[in-house]
C-alpha positions in Angstrom: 0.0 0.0 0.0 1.3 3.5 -1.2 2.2 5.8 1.9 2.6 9.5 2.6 6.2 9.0 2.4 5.7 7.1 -1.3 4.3 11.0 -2.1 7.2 13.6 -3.0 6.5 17.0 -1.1 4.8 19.5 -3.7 3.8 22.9 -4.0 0.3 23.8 -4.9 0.8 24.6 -8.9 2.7 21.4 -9.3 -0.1 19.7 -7.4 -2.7 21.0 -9.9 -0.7 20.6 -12.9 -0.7 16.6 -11.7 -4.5 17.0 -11.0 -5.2 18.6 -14.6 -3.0 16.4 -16.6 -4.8 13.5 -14.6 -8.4 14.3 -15.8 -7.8 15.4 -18.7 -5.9 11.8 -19.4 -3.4 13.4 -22.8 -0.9 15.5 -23.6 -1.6 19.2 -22.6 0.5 22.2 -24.0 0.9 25.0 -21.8 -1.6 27.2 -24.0 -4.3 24.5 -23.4 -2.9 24.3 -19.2 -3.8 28.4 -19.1 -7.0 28.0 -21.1 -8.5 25.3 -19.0 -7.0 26.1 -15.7 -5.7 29.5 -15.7 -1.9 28.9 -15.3 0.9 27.0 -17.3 3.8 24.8 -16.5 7.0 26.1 -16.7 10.2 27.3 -15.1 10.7 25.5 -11.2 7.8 24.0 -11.0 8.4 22.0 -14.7 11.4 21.0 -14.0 11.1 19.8 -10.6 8.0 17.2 -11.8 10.4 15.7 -14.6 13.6 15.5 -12.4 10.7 13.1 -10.0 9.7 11.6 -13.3 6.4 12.8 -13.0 5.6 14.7 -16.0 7.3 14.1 -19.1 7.8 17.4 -21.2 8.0 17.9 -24.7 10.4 20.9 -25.5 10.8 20.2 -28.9 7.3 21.9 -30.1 6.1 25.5 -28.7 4.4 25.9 -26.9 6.1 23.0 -24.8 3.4 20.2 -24.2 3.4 17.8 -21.2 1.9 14.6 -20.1 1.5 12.7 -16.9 4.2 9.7 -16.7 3.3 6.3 -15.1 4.9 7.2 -11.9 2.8 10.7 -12.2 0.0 8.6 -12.5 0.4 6.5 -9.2 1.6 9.5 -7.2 -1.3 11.3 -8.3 -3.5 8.7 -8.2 -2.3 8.8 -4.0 -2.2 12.6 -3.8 -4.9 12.1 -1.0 -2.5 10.4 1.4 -0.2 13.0 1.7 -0.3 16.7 3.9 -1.9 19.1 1.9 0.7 22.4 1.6 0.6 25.0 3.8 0.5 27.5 1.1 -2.5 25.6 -0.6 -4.3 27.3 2.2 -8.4 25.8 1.4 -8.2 25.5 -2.0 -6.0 22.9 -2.2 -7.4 21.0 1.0 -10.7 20.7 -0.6 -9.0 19.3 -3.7 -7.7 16.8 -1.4 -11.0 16.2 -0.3 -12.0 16.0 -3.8 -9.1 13.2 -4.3 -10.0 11.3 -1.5 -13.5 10.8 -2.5 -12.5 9.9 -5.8 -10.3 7.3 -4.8 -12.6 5.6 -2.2 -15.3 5.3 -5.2 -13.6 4.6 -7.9 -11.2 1.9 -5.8 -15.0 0.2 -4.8 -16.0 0.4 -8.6 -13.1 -1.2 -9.4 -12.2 1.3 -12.0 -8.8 2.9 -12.3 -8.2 6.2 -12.6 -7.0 6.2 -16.1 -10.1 4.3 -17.2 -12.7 6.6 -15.8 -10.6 10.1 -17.0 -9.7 8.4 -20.3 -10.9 10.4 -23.3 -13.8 9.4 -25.9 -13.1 8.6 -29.5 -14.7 12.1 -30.3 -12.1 14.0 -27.9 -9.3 12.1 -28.0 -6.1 12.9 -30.2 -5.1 10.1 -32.9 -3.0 7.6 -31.6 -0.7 4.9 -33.5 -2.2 1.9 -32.1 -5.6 0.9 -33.7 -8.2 -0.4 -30.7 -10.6 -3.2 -31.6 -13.8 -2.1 -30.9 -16.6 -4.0 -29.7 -19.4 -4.9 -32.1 -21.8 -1.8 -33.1 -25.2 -3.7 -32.1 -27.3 -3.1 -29.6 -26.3 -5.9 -27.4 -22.6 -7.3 -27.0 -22.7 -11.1 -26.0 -19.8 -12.7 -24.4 -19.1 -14.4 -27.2 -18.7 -11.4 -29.0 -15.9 -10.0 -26.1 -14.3 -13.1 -26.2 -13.7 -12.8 -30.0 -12.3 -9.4 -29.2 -10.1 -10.4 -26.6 -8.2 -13.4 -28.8 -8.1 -11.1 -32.0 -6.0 -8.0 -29.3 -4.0 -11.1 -28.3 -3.1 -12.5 -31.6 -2.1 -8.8 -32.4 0.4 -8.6 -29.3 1.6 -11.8 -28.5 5.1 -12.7 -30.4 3.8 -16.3 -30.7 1.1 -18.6 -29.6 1.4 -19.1 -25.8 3.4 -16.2 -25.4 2.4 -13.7 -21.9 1.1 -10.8 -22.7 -0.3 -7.8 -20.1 -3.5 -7.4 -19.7 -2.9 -3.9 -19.6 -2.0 -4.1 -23.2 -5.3 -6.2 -23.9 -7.5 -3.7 -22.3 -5.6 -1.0 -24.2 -7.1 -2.4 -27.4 -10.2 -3.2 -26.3 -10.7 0.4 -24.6 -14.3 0.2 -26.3 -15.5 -2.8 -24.4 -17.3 -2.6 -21.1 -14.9 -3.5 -18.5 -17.5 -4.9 -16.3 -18.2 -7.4 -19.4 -14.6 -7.9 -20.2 -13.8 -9.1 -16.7 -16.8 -11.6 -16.8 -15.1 -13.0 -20.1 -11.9 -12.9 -18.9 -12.8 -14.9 -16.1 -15.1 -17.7 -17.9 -11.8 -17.8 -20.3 -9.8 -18.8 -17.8 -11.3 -22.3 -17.6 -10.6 -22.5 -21.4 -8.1 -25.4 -22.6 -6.1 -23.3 -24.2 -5.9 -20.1 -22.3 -3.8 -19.3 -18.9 -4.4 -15.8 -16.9 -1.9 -15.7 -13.9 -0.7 -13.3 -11.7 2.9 -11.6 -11.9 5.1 -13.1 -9.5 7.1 -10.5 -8.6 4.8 -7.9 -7.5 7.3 -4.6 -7.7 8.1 -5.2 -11.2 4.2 -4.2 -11.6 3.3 -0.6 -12.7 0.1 1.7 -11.7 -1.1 0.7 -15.3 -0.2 -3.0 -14.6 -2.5 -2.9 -11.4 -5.1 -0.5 -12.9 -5.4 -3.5 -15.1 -5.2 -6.3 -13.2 -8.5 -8.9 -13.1 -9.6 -10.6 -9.7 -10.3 -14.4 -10.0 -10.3 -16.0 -7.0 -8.9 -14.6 -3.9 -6.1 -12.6 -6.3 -5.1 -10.2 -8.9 -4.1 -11.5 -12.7 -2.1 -9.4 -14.8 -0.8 -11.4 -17.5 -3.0 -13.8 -20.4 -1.3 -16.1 -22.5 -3.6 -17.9 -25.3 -1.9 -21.5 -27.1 -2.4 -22.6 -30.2 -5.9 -23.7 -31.3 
């Protein structure tokens, strides 16, 4: 479990640069930051979030642009658990309020933070990797997901058999219902041919990697691997 002492020590813009990037879930320039929250990210408070890998910042365009990294995700994600500023004064102590309330619901959802901030199709900026999307009919049948699921894995997977994350799965299938995806995933399991296991060693896992993760039994199961049929 993430502590107050996993949380760096931040000042309040770098706090709501983190909270901004967070819902809005994409790349941000600094003339979108001011437009949608009234301040941008620059000078001390820029490069202190990169030097903690927190933010990764493109200088290469103007104006620079900046995105949330996967250990800006997890911090955020934990903001809660940390002492609000000082300097925040109330502002920022009912953000923290905010970010608790978030995090009890959306942990007893079962939905990850990335999930419920992600952006639509109609919002979204082009990205390289094309996502299968689930059948345009009015009702999606397992059958259906489960399709889905071994078409994103024969996409990923080097071979037949191979591990891949389910992090990568749900990636392609960012269409599907997660609620129904889990169900799949979970009658899969008893499938001849399919294997979904946990990762052994536990620190090598990322926020994404956990975000992902599906609960089958009495654990969490990060990895599917599908042999030949």
């Amino acid at each position: 479990m993430t502590s107050p002492a996993d949380v760096p020590h931040l000042t309040p813009n770098q706090i709501n640069a983190l909270v901004v990037l967070m819902v809005e879930a994409r790349r941000l320039t600094n003339t979108e930051l001011n437009e949608l929250a009234g301040f941008t990210l620059t000078g001390k408070d820029n490069k202190k979030l990169v030097d903690l890998g927190l933010v990764e910042t493109d200088r290469t365009t103007r104006p620079f642009a900046h995105e949330l990294t996967e250990e800006g995700w997890r911090v955020v994600r934990h903001l809660h658990l940390s002492t609000p500023p000082k300097s925040g004064r109330s502002t920022t102590r009912s953000l923290f309020v905010v970010l608790s309330n978030l995090h009890r619901s959306l942990d007893r959802l079962r939905v990850s933070h990335g999930d419920f901030f992600k952006q639509t199709d109609a919002t979204a900026p082009a990205t390289g990797a094309p996502r299968q999307e689930a059948p345009a009919t009015a009702t999606v049948t397992a059958t259906d997901v489960e399709a889905l699921v071994r078409t994103a894995y024969r996409e990923l997977a080097t071979a037949p058999g191979a591990w891949v994350s389910l992090a990568d799965v749900r990636d392609r299938l960012a269409d599907t219902d997660r609620s129904s995806l889990d169900a799949v995933l979970r009658t899969m399991v008893g499938r001849e041919d399919v294997r979904i296991i946990p990762v052994a060693n536990t620190k090598s896992l990322t926020a994404r990697d956990r975000a992902a993760a599906v609960r089958i039994g009495n654990e969490d199961n990060h990895a599917l691997a599908i042999g030949p049929t």
